[in-house]
Steps between C-alpha positions, in 0.01 A plus 500: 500500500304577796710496886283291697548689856325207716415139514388239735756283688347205714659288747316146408359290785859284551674771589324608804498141631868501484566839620700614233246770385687787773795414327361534098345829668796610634733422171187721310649781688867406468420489120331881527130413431292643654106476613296759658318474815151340438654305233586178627246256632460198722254280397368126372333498157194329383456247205308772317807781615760237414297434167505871395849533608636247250221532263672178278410503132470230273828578333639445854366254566627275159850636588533374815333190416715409209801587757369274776389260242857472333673450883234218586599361162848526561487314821277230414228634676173398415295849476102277459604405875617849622287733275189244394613633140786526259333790351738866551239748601332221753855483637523906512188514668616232786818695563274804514298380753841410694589872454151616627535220826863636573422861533187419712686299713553789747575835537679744253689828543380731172724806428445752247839591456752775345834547321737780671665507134224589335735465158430141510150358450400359884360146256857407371681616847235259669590262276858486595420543845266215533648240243404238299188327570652132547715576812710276400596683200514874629824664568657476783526847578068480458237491800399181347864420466611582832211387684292232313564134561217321224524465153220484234609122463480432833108680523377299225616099611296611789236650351499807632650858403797593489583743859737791377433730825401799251277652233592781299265692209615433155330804331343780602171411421542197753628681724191755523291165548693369708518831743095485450449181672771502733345854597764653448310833294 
Protein backbone atom coordinates (compact mmCIF):
# COMPACT_ATOMS: atom_id res chain seq x y z
CA UNK A 1 0.00 0.00 0.00
CA UNK A 2 1.00 3.33 -1.03
CA UNK A 3 1.88 6.24 2.15
CA UNK A 4 -0.11 9.06 1.10
CA UNK A 5 2.40 12.00 2.34
CA UNK A 6 -0.31 14.95 1.89
CA UNK A 7 -3.93 15.80 1.78
CA UNK A 8 -6.23 18.68 1.92
CA UNK A 9 -7.71 19.83 5.27
CA UNK A 10 -10.43 22.68 5.03
CA UNK A 11 -11.89 24.71 7.66
CA UNK A 12 -15.73 24.89 6.27
CA UNK A 13 -17.49 28.27 6.21
CA UNK A 14 -19.06 27.79 10.10
CA UNK A 15 -16.04 27.72 11.53
CA UNK A 16 -14.69 31.02 10.66
CA UNK A 17 -17.98 32.68 11.67
CA UNK A 18 -17.55 31.29 15.05
CA UNK A 19 -13.94 31.79 15.46
CA UNK A 20 -13.02 28.49 16.28
CA UNK A 21 -10.90 27.95 13.09
CA UNK A 22 -7.40 29.53 15.19
CA UNK A 23 -8.16 27.03 17.55
CA UNK A 24 -8.68 23.70 14.93
CA UNK A 25 -5.37 25.40 13.44
CA UNK A 26 -3.70 25.53 16.43
CA UNK A 27 -4.73 21.76 17.71
CA UNK A 28 -3.28 20.78 13.81
CA UNK A 29 -0.02 21.71 15.30
CA UNK A 30 -0.55 20.28 18.79
CA UNK A 31 -1.39 17.02 16.87
CA UNK A 32 2.17 17.38 14.72
CA UNK A 33 0.74 18.09 11.20
CA UNK A 34 2.14 20.06 9.49
CA UNK A 35 1.60 22.47 6.21
CA UNK A 36 4.14 24.32 4.35
CA UNK A 37 4.19 27.91 3.69
CA UNK A 38 2.09 28.69 0.51
CA UNK A 39 -0.08 25.91 1.45
CA UNK A 40 -2.91 27.19 3.21
CA UNK A 41 -5.39 29.56 1.68
CA UNK A 42 -8.02 32.13 2.53
CA UNK A 43 -10.65 32.26 0.29
CA UNK A 44 -14.69 31.94 -0.70
CA UNK A 45 -15.49 29.30 -3.33
CA UNK A 46 -17.74 29.44 -6.26
CA UNK A 47 -20.77 27.12 -7.15
CA UNK A 48 -18.66 25.74 -9.99
CA UNK A 49 -15.33 25.45 -7.26
CA UNK A 50 -17.72 24.09 -4.64
CA UNK A 51 -19.19 21.73 -7.46
CA UNK A 52 -15.73 20.30 -8.39
CA UNK A 53 -14.79 20.09 -4.85
CA UNK A 54 -17.51 17.59 -3.93
CA UNK A 55 -17.95 16.28 -7.33
CA UNK A 56 -21.26 14.01 -5.87
CA UNK A 57 -21.95 10.87 -7.87
CA UNK A 58 -25.01 9.17 -8.40
CA UNK A 59 -24.12 6.42 -5.99
CA UNK A 60 -23.89 9.32 -3.48
CA UNK A 61 -26.36 10.68 -4.10
CA UNK A 62 -28.96 7.32 -3.59
CA UNK A 63 -27.05 6.81 -0.29
CA UNK A 64 -27.71 9.80 1.23
CA UNK A 65 -31.09 9.93 -0.06
CA UNK A 66 -32.20 6.60 1.20
CA UNK A 67 -30.55 7.89 4.66
CA UNK A 68 -32.45 11.18 4.69
CA UNK A 69 -35.37 9.41 3.27
CA UNK A 70 -35.48 6.69 6.12
CA UNK A 71 -35.11 9.75 9.03
CA UNK A 72 -38.05 11.78 7.30
CA UNK A 73 -39.85 8.45 7.41
CA UNK A 74 -39.06 7.82 10.81
CA UNK A 75 -40.36 11.08 12.01
CA UNK A 76 -43.42 11.35 10.13
CA UNK A 77 -42.16 13.75 7.91
CA UNK A 78 -43.71 14.17 4.77
CA UNK A 79 -40.59 14.22 2.18
CA UNK A 80 -43.34 15.44 -1.28
CA UNK A 81 -43.51 18.71 1.03
CA UNK A 82 -39.74 19.05 1.90
CA UNK A 83 -38.11 17.38 -1.20
CA UNK A 84 -41.18 17.74 -3.99
CA UNK A 85 -40.35 13.84 -4.29
CA UNK A 86 -40.14 10.60 -2.43
CA UNK A 87 -37.77 9.42 -4.96
CA UNK A 88 -33.80 8.67 -3.21
CA UNK A 89 -31.54 10.20 -5.76
CA UNK A 90 -34.04 13.46 -6.06
CA UNK A 91 -33.53 13.56 -2.28
CA UNK A 92 -29.52 13.12 -2.73
CA UNK A 93 -29.49 15.72 -5.14
CA UNK A 94 -31.48 18.32 -2.70
CA UNK A 95 -29.07 17.61 0.14
CA UNK A 96 -26.36 18.14 -2.46
CA UNK A 97 -27.36 21.33 -3.35
CA UNK A 98 -27.49 22.10 0.60
CA UNK A 99 -23.82 20.93 0.65
CA UNK A 100 -22.91 23.15 -2.42
CA UNK A 101 -25.05 26.41 -0.58
CA UNK A 102 -23.14 25.71 2.81
CA UNK A 103 -19.66 25.86 1.55
CA UNK A 104 -20.48 28.99 -0.56
CA UNK A 105 -21.85 30.58 2.19
CA UNK A 106 -18.54 32.37 2.96
CA UNK A 107 -15.11 32.08 3.19
CA UNK A 108 -12.93 28.88 3.67
CA UNK A 109 -9.41 28.26 4.99
CA UNK A 110 -7.85 25.33 2.44
CA UNK A 111 -4.69 23.54 3.78
CA UNK A 112 -2.73 21.07 2.03
CA UNK A 113 -1.49 19.40 4.90
CA UNK A 114 1.25 16.78 6.29
CA UNK A 115 1.83 13.93 8.76
CA UNK A 116 5.15 14.41 11.02
CA UNK A 117 4.81 10.42 11.41
CA UNK A 118 5.06 9.71 8.16
CA UNK A 119 4.43 5.76 9.34
CA UNK A 120 0.86 6.52 9.33
CA UNK A 121 -1.05 7.39 6.15
CA UNK A 122 -1.91 11.48 6.68
CA UNK A 123 -5.96 10.09 5.22
CA UNK A 124 -6.64 7.79 8.31
CA UNK A 125 -4.69 10.29 10.88
CA UNK A 126 -7.10 13.04 9.36
CA UNK A 127 -9.69 10.93 9.91
CA UNK A 128 -9.22 10.62 13.57
CA UNK A 129 -8.32 14.07 13.84
CA UNK A 130 -11.34 15.50 12.25
CA UNK A 131 -14.13 12.91 13.28
CA UNK A 132 -17.15 11.66 12.20
CA UNK A 133 -19.12 13.57 9.81
CA UNK A 134 -22.44 13.93 12.01
CA UNK A 135 -20.90 16.03 14.87
CA UNK A 136 -23.00 14.65 16.91
CA UNK A 137 -21.60 11.31 16.54
CA UNK A 138 -17.71 12.03 16.43
CA UNK A 139 -15.58 11.38 19.38
CA UNK A 140 -15.14 13.53 21.78
CA UNK A 141 -11.59 13.77 21.67
CA UNK A 142 -12.40 14.84 17.54
CA UNK A 143 -12.31 18.54 16.04
CA UNK A 144 -15.81 17.83 15.17
CA UNK A 145 -16.20 16.39 18.60
CA UNK A 146 -14.70 19.02 20.54
CA UNK A 147 -15.85 21.84 18.61
CA UNK A 148 -19.04 21.10 16.55
CA UNK A 149 -22.44 21.89 17.97
CA UNK A 150 -25.01 20.48 14.77
CA UNK A 151 -25.91 17.20 13.97
CA UNK A 152 -26.86 15.67 10.55
CA UNK A 153 -30.48 15.40 12.11
CA UNK A 154 -30.61 18.66 13.08
CA UNK A 155 -29.30 19.98 9.19
CA UNK A 156 -31.88 18.07 7.52
CA UNK A 157 -35.47 19.18 9.65
CA UNK A 158 -34.16 22.44 8.46
CA UNK A 159 -33.28 21.76 5.27
CA UNK A 160 -30.05 22.63 5.13
CA UNK A 161 -26.53 20.80 5.61
CA UNK A 162 -25.26 19.59 8.18
CA UNK A 163 -22.18 22.38 9.67
CA UNK A 164 -19.24 20.09 10.99
CA UNK A 165 -16.54 23.08 10.99
CA UNK A 166 -14.15 20.73 8.76
CA UNK A 167 -13.40 18.81 5.57
CA UNK A 168 -10.88 16.29 5.31
CA UNK A 169 -9.78 14.14 1.87
CA UNK A 170 -10.87 10.61 1.98
CA UNK A 171 -8.39 9.24 -0.67
CA UNK A 172 -5.68 10.39 -2.29
CA UNK A 173 -7.10 10.87 -5.46
CA UNK A 174 -9.59 13.44 -3.75
CA UNK A 175 -7.27 14.89 -2.16
CA UNK A 176 -5.13 15.85 -5.42
CA UNK A 177 -8.58 17.40 -6.64
CA UNK A 178 -9.28 18.84 -3.96
CA UNK A 179 -5.61 20.66 -3.60
CA UNK A 180 -6.35 21.58 -7.51
CA UNK A 181 -9.24 23.73 -6.89
CA UNK A 182 -8.49 24.99 -3.64
CA UNK A 183 -5.06 26.00 -5.39
CA UNK A 184 -3.32 24.45 -3.35
CA UNK A 185 -0.64 22.77 -6.35
Amino acid sequence: MEKVYYSVLMLKPDSLRSKVSVKILNEVMKAGFLWEKGTQKHLTLSLQQAQLFYPFDKEWMNTIGEKTKALYLQRGLSLSDIFGSEDEKVIGAVVASWVWQYITSGQVIGIKIYNQDRSISIIDALKTFVGATNPAEASPDSIRGKYGADSIEEANMGQRACENLAHRSDSWESAQREASVLGLI
